[in-house]
One Martini backbone bead per residue (centre of mass of N, CA, C, O) as a GRO file, in nm:
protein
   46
    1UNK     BB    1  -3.473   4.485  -5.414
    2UNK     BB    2  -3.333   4.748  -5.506
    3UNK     BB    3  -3.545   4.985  -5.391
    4UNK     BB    4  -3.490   4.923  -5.066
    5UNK     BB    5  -3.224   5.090  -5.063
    6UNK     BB    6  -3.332   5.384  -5.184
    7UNK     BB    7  -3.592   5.382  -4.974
    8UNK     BB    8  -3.377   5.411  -4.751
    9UNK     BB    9  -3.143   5.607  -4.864
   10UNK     BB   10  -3.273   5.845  -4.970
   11UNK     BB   11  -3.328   5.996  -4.692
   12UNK     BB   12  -3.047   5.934  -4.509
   13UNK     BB   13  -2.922   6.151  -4.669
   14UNK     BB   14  -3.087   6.386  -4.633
   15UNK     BB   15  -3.068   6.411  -4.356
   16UNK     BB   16  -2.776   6.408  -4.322
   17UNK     BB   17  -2.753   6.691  -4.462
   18UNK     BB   18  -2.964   6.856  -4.301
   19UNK     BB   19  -2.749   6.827  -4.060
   20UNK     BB   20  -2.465   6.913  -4.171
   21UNK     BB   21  -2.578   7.232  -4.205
   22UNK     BB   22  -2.669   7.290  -3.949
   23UNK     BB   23  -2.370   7.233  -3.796
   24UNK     BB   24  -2.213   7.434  -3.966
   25UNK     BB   25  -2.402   7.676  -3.897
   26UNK     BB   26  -2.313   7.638  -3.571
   27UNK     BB   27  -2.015   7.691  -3.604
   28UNK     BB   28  -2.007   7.947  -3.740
   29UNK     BB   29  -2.198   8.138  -3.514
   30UNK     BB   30  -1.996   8.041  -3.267
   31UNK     BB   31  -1.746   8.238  -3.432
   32UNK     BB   32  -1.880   8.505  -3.440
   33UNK     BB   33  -1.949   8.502  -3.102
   34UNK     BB   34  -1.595   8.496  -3.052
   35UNK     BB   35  -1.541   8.774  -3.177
   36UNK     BB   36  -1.458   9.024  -3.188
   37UNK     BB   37  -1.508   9.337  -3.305
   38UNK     BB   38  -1.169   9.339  -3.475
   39UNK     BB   39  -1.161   8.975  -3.526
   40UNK     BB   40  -1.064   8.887  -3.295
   41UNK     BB   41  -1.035   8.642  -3.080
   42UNK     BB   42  -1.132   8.543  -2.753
   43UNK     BB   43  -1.010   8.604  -2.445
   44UNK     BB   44  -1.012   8.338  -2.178
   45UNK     BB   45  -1.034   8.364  -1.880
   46UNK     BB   46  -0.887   8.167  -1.560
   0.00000   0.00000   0.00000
């Protein structure tokens, strides 16, 4: 019944990671598209 957990849990795991991997590279791009040419962060007027 041991095999039961393998089979469940290693998927689950790798989907995990590739959704981690994802959302990381997302919140990347989107620090990358918020700075401006000279490297600072942009400031959003209100």
């Amino acid at each position: 019944m041991w095999y039961f957990a393998w089979l469940l849990g290693l998927p689950l795991a790798a989907i995990f990671a590739v959704l981690n991997a994802m959302w990381l590279e997302m919140q990347r791009d989107r620090k990358l598209a918020d700075e401006d040419d000279d490297g600072q962060p942009a400031v959003v007027a209100e």
